[in-house]
C-alpha positions as CSV (number, residue, x, y, z in Angstrom):
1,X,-10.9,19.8,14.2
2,X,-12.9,17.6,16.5
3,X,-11.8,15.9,20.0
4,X,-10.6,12.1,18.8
5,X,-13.0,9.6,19.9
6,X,-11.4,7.0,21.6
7,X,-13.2,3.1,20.9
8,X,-12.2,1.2,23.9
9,X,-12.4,-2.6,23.7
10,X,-15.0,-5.2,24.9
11,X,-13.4,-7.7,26.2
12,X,-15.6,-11.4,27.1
13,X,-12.9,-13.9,28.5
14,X,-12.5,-15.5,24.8
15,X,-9.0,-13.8,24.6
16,X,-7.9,-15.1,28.0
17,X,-9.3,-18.7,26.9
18,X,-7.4,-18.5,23.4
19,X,-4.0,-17.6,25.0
20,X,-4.3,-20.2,27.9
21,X,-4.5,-22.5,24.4
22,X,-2.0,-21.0,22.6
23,X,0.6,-20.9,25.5
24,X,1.0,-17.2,24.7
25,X,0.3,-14.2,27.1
26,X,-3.3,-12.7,27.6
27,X,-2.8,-9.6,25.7
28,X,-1.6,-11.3,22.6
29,X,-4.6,-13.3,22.8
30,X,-6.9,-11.0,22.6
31,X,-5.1,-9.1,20.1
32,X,-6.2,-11.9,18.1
33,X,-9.7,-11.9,18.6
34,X,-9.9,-8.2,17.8
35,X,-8.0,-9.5,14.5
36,X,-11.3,-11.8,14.0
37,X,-9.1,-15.0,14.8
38,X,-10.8,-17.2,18.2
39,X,-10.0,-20.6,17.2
40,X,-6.3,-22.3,17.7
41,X,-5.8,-23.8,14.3
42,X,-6.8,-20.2,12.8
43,X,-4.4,-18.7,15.6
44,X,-1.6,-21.2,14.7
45,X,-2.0,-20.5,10.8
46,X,-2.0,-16.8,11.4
47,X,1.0,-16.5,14.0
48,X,3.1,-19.7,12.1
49,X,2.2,-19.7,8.6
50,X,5.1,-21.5,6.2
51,X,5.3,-21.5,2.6
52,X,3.7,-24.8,2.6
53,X,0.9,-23.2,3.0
54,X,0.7,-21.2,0.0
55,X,-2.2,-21.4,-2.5
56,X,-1.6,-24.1,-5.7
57,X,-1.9,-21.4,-8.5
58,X,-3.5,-23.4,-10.9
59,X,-6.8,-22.9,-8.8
60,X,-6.8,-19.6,-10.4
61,X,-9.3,-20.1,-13.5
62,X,-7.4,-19.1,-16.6
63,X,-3.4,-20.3,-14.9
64,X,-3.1,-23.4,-17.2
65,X,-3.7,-21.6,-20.8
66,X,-1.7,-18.8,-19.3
67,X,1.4,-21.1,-18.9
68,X,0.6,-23.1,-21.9
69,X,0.8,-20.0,-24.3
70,X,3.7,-18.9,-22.5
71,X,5.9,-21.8,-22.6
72,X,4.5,-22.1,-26.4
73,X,5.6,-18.2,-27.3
74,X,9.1,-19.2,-25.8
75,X,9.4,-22.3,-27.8
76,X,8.4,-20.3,-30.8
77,X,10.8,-17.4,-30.0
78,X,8.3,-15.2,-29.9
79,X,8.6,-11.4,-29.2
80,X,7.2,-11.4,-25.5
81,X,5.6,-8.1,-24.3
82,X,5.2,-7.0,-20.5
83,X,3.2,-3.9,-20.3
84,X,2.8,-2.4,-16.2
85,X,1.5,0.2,-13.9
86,X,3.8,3.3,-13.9
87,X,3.7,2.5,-9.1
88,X,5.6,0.2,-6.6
89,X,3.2,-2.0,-7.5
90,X,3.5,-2.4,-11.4
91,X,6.9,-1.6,-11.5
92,X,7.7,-4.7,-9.0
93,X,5.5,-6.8,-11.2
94,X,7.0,-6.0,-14.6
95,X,10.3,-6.9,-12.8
96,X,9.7,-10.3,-11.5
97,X,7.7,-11.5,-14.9
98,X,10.8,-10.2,-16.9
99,X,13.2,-11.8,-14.8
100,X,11.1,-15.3,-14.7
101,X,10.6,-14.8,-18.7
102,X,14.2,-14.8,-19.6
103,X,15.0,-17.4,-17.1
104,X,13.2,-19.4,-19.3
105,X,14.7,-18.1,-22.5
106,X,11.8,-15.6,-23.2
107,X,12.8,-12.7,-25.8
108,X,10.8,-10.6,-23.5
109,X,10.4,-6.8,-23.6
110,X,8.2,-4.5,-21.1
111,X,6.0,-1.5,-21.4
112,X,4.7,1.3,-19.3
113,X,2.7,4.2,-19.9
114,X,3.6,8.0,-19.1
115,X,2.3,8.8,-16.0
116,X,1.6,12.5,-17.0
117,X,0.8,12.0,-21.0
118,X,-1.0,9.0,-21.1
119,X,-2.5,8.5,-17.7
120,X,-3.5,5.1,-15.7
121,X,-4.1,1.8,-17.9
122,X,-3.6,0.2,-21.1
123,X,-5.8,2.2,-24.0
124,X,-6.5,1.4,-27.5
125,X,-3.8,3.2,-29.3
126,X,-1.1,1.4,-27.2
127,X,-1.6,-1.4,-29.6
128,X,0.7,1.0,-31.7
129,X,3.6,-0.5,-29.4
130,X,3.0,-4.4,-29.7
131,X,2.7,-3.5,-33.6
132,X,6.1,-1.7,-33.8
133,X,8.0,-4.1,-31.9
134,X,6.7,-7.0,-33.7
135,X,5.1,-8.7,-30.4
136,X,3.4,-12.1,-30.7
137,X,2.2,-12.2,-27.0
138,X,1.2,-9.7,-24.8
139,X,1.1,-10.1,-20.8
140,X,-0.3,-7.4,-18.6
141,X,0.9,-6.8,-15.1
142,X,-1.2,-4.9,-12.8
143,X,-3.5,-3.1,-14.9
144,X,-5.3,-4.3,-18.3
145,X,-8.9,-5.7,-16.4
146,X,-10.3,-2.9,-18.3
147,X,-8.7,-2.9,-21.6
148,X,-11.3,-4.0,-23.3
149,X,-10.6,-1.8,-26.7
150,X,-6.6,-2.6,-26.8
151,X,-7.1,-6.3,-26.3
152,X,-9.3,-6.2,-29.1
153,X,-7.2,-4.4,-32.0
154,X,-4.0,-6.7,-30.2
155,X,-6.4,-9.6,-31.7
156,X,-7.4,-8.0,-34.9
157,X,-3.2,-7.4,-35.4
158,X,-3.2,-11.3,-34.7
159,X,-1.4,-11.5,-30.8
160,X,-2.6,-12.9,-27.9
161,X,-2.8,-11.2,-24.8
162,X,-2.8,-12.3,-21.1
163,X,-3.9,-10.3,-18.4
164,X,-2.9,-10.5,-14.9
165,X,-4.3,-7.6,-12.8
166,X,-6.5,-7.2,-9.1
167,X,-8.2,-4.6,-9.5
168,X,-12.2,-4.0,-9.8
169,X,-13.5,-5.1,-13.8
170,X,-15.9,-2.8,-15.7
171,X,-19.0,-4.0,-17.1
172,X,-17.3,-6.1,-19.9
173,X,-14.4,-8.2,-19.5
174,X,-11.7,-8.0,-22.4
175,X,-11.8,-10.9,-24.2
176,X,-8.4,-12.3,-23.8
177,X,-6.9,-15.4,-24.2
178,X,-6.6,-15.7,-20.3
179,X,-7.6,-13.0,-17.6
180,X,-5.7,-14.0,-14.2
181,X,-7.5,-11.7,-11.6
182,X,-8.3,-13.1,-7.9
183,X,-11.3,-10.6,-7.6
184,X,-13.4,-12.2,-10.4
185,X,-16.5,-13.7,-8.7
186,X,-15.6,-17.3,-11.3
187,X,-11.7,-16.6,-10.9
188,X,-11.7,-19.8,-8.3
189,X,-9.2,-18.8,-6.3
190,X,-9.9,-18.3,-2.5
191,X,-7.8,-15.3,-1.6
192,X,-8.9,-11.9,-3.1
193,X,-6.8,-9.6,-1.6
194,X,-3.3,-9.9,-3.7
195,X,-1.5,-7.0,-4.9
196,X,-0.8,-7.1,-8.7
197,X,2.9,-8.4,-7.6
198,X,1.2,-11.3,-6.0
199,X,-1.2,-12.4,-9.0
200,X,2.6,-12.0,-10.9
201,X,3.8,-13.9,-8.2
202,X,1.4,-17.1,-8.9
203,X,1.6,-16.9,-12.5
204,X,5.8,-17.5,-12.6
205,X,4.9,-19.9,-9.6
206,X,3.3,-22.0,-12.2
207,X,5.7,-21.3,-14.7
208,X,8.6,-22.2,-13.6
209,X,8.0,-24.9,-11.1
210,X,4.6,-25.9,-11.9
211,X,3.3,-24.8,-8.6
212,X,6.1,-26.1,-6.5
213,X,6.9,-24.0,-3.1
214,X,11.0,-24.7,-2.7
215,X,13.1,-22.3,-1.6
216,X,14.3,-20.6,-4.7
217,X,10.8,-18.5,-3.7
218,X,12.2,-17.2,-0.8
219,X,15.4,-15.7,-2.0
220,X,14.7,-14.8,-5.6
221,X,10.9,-13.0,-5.9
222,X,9.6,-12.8,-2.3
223,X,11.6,-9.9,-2.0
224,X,9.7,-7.4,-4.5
225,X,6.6,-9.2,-3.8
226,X,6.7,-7.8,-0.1
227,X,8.0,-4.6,-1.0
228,X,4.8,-4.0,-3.9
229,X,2.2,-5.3,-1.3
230,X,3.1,-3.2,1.5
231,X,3.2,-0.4,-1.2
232,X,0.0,-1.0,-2.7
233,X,-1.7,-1.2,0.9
234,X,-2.4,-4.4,0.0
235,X,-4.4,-6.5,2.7
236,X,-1.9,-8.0,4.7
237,X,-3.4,-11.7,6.0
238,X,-4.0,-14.7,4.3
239,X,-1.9,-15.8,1.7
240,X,-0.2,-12.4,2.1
241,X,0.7,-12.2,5.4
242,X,3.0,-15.2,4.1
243,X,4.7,-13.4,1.1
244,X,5.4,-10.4,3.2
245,X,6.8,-12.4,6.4
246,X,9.4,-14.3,4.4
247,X,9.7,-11.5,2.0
248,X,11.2,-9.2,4.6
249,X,13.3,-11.3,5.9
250,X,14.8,-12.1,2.7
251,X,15.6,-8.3,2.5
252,X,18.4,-8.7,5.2
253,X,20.2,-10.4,2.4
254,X,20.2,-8.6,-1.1
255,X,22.1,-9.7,-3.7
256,X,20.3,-7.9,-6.7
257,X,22.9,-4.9,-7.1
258,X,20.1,-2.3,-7.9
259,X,17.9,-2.8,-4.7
260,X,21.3,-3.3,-2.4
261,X,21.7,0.4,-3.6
262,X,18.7,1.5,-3.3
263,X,18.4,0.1,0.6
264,X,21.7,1.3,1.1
265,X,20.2,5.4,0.0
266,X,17.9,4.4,2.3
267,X,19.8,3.7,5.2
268,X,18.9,0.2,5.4
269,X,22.1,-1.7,5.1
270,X,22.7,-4.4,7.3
271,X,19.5,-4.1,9.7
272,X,16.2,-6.1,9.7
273,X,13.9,-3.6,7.2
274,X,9.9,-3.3,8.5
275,X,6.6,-2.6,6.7
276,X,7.5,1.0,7.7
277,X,10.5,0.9,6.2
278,X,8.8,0.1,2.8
279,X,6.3,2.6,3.2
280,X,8.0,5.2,4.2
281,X,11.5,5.2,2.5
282,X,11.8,2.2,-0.1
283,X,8.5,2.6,-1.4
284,X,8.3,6.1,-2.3
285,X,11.8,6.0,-4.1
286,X,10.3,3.9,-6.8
287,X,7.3,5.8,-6.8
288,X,9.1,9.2,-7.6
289,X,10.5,7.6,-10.5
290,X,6.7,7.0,-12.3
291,X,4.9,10.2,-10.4
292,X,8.2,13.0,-11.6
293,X,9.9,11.0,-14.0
294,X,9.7,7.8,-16.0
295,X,9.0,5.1,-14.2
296,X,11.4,2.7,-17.0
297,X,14.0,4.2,-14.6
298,X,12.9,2.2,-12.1
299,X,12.3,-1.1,-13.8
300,X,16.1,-0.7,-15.2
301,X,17.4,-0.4,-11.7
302,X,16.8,-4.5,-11.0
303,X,18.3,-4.8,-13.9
304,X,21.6,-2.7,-14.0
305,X,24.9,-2.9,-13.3
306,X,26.7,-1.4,-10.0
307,X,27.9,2.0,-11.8
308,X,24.7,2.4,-13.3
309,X,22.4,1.2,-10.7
310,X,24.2,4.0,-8.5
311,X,23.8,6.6,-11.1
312,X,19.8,5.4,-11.4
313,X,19.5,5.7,-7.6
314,X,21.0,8.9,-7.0
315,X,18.4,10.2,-9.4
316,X,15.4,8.6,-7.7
317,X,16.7,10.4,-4.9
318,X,16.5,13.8,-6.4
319,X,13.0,12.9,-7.6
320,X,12.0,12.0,-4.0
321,X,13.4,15.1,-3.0
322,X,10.9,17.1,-5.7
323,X,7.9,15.2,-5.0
324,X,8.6,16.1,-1.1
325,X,8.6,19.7,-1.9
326,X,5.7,19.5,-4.8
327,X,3.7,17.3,-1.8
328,X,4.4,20.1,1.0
329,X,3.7,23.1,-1.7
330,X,0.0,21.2,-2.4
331,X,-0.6,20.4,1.1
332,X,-0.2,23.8,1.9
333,X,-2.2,25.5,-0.8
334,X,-4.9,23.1,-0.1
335,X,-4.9,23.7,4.2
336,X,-5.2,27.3,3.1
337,X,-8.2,27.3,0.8
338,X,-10.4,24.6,3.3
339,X,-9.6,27.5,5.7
340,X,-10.4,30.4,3.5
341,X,-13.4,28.9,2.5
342,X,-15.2,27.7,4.9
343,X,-15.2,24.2,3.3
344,X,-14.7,22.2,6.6
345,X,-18.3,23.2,7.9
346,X,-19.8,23.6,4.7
347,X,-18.6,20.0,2.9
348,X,-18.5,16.0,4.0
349,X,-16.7,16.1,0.6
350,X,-13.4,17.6,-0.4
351,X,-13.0,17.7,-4.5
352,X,-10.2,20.7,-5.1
353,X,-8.1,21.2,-8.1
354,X,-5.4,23.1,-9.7
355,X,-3.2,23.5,-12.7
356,X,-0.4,24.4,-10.5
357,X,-0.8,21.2,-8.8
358,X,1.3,18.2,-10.0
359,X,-0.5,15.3,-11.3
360,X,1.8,12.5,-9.9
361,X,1.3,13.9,-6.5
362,X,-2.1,15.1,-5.9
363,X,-2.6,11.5,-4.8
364,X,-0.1,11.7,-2.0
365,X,-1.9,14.6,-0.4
366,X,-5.1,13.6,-0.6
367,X,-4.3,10.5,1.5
368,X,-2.8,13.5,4.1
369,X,-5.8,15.9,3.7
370,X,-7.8,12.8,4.3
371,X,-5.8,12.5,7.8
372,X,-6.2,15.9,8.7
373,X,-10.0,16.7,8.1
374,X,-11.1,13.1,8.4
375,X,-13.2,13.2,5.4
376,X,-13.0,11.9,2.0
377,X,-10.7,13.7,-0.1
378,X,-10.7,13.8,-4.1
379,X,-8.0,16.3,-5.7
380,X,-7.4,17.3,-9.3
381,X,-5.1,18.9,-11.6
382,X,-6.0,20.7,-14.8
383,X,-4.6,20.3,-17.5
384,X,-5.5,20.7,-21.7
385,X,-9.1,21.2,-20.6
386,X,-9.5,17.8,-18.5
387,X,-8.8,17.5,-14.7
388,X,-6.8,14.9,-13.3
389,X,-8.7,13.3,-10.1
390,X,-6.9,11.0,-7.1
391,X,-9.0,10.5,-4.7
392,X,-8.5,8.8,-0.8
393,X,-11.0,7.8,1.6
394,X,-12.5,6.6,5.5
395,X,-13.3,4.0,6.5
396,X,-17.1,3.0,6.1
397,X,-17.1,5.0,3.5
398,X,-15.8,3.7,-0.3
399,X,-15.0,5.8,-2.8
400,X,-15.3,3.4,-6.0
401,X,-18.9,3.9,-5.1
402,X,-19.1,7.7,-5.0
403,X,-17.7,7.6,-8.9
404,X,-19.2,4.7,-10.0
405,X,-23.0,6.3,-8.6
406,X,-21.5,9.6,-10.7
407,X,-19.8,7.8,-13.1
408,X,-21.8,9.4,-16.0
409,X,-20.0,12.7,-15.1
410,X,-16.3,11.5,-15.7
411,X,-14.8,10.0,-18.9
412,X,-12.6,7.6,-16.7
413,X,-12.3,6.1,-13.4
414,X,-11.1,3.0,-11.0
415,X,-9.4,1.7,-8.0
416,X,-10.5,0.6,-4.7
417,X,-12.9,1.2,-2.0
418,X,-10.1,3.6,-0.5
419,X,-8.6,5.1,-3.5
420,X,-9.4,6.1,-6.5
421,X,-8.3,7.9,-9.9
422,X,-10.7,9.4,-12.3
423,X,-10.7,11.9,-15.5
424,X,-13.2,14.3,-16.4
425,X,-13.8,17.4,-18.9
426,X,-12.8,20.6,-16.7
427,X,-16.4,22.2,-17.8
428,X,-18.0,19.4,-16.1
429,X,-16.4,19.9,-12.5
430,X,-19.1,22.2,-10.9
431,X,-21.9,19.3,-11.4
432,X,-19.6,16.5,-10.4
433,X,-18.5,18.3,-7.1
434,X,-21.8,18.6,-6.4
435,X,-22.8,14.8,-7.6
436,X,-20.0,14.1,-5.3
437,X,-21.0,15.9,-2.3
438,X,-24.9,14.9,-2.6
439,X,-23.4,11.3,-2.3
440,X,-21.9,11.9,0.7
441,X,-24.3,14.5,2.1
442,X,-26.9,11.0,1.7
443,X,-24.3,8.7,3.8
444,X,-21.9,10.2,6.0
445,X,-23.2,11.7,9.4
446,X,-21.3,14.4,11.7
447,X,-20.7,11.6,13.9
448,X,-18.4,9.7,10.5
449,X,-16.6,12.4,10.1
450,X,-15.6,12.8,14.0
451,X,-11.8,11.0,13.9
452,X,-11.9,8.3,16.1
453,X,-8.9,6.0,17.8
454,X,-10.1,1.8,17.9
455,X,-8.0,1.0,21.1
456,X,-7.0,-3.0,20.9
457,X,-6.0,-3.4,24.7
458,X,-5.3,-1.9,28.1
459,X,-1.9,-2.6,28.6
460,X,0.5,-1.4,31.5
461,X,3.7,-0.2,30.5
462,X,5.3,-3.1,33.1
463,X,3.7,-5.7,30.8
464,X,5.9,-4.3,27.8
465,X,8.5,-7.1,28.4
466,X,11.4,-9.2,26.2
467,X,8.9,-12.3,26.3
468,X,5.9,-10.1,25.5
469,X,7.9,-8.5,23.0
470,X,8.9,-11.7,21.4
471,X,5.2,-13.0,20.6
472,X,4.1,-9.3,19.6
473,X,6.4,-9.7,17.0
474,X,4.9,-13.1,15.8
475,X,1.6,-10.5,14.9
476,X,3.0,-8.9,12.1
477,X,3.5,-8.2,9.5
478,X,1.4,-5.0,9.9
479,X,-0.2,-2.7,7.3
480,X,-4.0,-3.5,5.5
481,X,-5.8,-5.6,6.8
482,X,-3.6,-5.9,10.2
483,X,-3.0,-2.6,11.8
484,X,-0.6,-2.5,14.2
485,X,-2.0,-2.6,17.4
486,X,-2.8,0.3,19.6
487,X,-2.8,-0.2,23.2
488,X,-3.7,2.5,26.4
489,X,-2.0,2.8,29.2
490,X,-4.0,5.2,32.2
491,X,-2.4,7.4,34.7
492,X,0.9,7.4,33.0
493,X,3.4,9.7,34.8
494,X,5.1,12.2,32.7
495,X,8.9,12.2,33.5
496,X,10.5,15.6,33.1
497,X,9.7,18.1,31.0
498,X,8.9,17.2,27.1
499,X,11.5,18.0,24.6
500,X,10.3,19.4,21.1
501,X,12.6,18.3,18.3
502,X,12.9,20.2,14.8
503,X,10.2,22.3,15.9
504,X,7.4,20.0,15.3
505,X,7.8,16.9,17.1
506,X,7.3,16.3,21.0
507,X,9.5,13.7,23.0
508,X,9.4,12.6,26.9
509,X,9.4,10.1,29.5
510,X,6.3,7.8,30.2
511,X,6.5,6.2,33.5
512,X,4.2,3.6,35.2
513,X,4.6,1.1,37.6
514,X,8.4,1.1,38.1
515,X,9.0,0.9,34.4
516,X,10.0,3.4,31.7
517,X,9.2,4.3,28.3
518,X,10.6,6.6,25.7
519,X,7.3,8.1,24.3
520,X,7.0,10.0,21.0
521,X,4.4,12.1,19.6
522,X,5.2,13.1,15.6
523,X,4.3,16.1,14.5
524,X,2.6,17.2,17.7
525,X,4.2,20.1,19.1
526,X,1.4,21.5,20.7
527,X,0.5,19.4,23.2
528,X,4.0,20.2,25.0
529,X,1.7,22.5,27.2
530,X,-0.5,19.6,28.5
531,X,2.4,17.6,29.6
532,X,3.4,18.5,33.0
533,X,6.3,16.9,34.8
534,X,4.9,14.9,36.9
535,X,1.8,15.3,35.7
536,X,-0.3,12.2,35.0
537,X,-2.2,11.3,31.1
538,X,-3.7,8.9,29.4
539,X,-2.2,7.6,26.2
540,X,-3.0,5.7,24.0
541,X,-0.5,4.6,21.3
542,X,1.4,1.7,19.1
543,X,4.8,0.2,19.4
544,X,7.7,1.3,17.9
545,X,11.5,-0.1,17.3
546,X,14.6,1.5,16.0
547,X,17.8,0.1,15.9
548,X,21.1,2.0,15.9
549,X,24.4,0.6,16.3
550,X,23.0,-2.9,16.6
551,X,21.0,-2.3,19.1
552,X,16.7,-2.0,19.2
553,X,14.7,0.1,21.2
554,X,11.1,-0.2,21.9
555,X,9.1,3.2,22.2
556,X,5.6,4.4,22.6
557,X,4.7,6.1,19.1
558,X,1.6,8.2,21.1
559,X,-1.2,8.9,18.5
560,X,-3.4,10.9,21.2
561,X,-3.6,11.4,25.4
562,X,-6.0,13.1,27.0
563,X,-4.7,14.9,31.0
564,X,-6.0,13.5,34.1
């Protein structure tokens, strides 16, 4: 693997001007200029953002007829149909709609595919399921931009469908009676980067309060609405940068029995929960339940009672368990046959496959092969003569793209610039590897596929202060869109010798100027040898806080150093 190329920052006074403004410290200022934001109303909106501030849904084109035939099936008692994604995402969605639809009084019902038997999306023979349960009105959540074929029988059976999704549209739009979707060039609504929970989010907005921003938002749907964007990877500014602020801080008081258990499995009781909490340890626990299992499990947890919601959790948690073993087993296979190979000098591309590999997870480790080679990464699993694509991607280089230019290879595909899912006829691989690598071979240079570190600020380790502290805080959430920053501090002193802890991480002192720092560097053992006591390095990393027994800590999470 190649050095890490370090991007330092430019920096031309408009930072220093923009704090002086804001009243806020120098670094924080130009934090936000790297964040594109160099006026003070824009800074103000972006650091202070309320819920006053959220978007009237009814700009979205389609919201009124939407509401209309919704409040019309309730009237009428008719059957109402939810049909979700089997991820965070979907799952979150399908809750919220179901828990706004029988506020109202909705006989409503919900849907979601099997992950492993009937793959991503709603098909045409799904209209099997509004026909046997005798549904007048069916509402997608998540998915259904492309169900072009299903919406069509639903008609010919005489139901209505809605769909609410974000993703990317094929080349024909279904034709139901109302498509609430953000990314549609004529949707008419300003921000395009909501997570399916969010377009879910605007629709009972207009439902139940006809737009209305009071503080029954906060407490009773924010919640999941962070928890699904930061799980999607969602862009976190704009409109979302709202939902996910008050979101999370809603999640310090849970009174929905199935997600008080689930943050209690996750160790989260009683302590202020973070984007990484979501992503690392919320967020994957729903996940397992769509990716090993049946992702109904999950949907039934918001809705269970305390014996059962403990029974449904304690089962996600053996599921997590399998899919972190399946995930290591992949990881590992795949490692081995880049190495044996050859692929890493040979491809820009990585498209592997197996039928030993599990289809729910081959996602997950592309992302982490992705990491590791810096490269795009598409992986597959064969199964019944068809192979089972997720792929994950760099930046400057998106991957809808790559399949839609080789689209005539698969029978399936979508997603987003960074991820994608596709399904084609095993026999067919061979040309579609190399469709996909002639892509790349076209558009990525060495130079792409060197990793590289974007530094956001020199920062001395003295300046890491309470009242620095206290306005860095003010810059998340973090995620999509807003990475958390990452700052380098030069001629650090290494205090004592580095400690290695379960044989893979590395932990030590960073000194500088009088002040101290715990620094920790995950997974990376191997640079214990280039950290001398005493010895002075460069590092450049992000901020990180853990709390135990009331108490938070601020550390240096170090994502590279170079020795001096």
């Amino acid at each position: 693997m190649r050095d890490t190329l370090w991007i330092r920052p430019d920096d031309d006074g408009t930072g220093a001007r923009l704090a002086a403004e804001m009243g806020v410290s120098e670094a924080i200022g130009r934090l936000l200029v790297r964040r594109g934001i160099s006026d003070i109303d824009a800074a103000r909106r972006f650091l202070h953002g309320t819920l006053d501030e959220l978007i009237d849904p009814f700009l979205m084109n389609g919201m009124r007829e939407a509401v209309g035939r919704i409040r019309r099936a309730v009237d009428l008692k008719e059957k109402i149909l939810v049909f979700g994604d089997y991820d965070v995402d979907g799952v979150l969605s399908v809750v919220m709609l179901l828990k706004a639809l029988r506020a109202l009084g909705a006989d409503a019902d919900f849907f979601i595919p099997d992950r492993l038997r009937e793959g991503y999306g709603i098909k045409r023979e799904h209209a099997a399921v509004v026909a046997e349960r005798g549904v007048g009105l069916v509402i997608s959540v998540d998915c259904g931009i492309k169900a072009v074929d299903f919406t069509e029988r639903v008609r010919e059976m005489g139901a209505d469908v809605i769909i609410t999704d974000h993703h990317l549209p094929g080349e024909v739009l279904p034709r139901a009676l109302a498509v609430l979707n953000p990314v549609l060039e004529d949707s008419g609504y300003p921000e395009k980067g909501l997570a399916g929970v969010g377009v879910a989010y605007k629709l009972i907005q207009a439902l139940l309060d006809g737009g209305a921003r009071g503080p029954e938002w906060v407490q009773n749907y924010l919640k999941p609405v962070a928890i699904g964007t930061i799980a999607d990877v969602a862009p976190l500014k704009g409109e979302n940068r709202i939902l996910v602020r008050y979101g999370l801080d809603g999640l310090g008081e849970v009174s929905n029995v199935g997600l008080r258990k689930l943050l209690e499995a996750c160790g989260l009781s009683r302590r202020r929960i973070s984007e990484g909490d979501i992503g690392f340890r919320i967020g994957p626990r729903i996940n397992a339940a769509g990716r090993m299992g049946d992702a109904a499990m999950a949907v039934r947890l918001f809705f269970a009672p305390e014996a059962e919601a403990a029974e449904i959790v304690a089962r996600l948690e053996k599921l997590n368990a399998k899919r972190q073993s399946e995930e290591d087993k992949i990881f590992k296979d795949a490692v081995r046959r880049v190495g044996e190979r050859g692929l890493e000098s040979r491809y820009k591309f990585f498209a592997l496959g197996s039928p030993d590999w599990h289809r729910g997870i081959v996602g997950i480790v592309a992302s982490k092969l992705k990491d590791h080679y810096h490269r795009p990464v598409l992986l597959f699993s064969y199964e019944d003569g068809k192979a089972h694509g997720s792929g994950r991607s760099i930046s400057g280089f998106p991957i809808i793209d790559c399949l839609e230019a080789c689209r005539g290879h698969v029978l399936s595909y979508g997603g987003h610039p960074m991820a994608v899912g596709c399904v084609l006829e095993t026999a067919r691989l061979p040309e579609f590897k190399a469709a996909l690598n002639a892509f790349a071979a076209a558009r990525l240079s060495d130079e792409d596929l060197r990793p590289r570190i974007r530094i956001d600020d020199r920062l001395g380790l003295a300046e890491i202060d309470d009242a620095f502290l206290a306005q860095y805080r003010l810059l998340g959430p973090f995620g999509a869109g807003n990475p958390r920053p990452v700052f380098l501090s030069e001629a650090v002193e290494v205090s004592g010798p580095p400690q290695i802890l379960k044989n893979k991480h590395l932990k030590f002192t960073a000194r500088q100027d009088g002040a101290a720092r715990k620094a920790l560097a995950w997974g990376r053992s191997d640079w214990a040898p280039r950290l001398r006591p005493r010895g002075r390095v460069d590092l450049v990393y992000s901020l990180q806080f853990s709390e135990f027994l009331g108490e938070e800590e601020t550390s240096l999470n170090v994502e590279d150093l170079k020795e001096r």
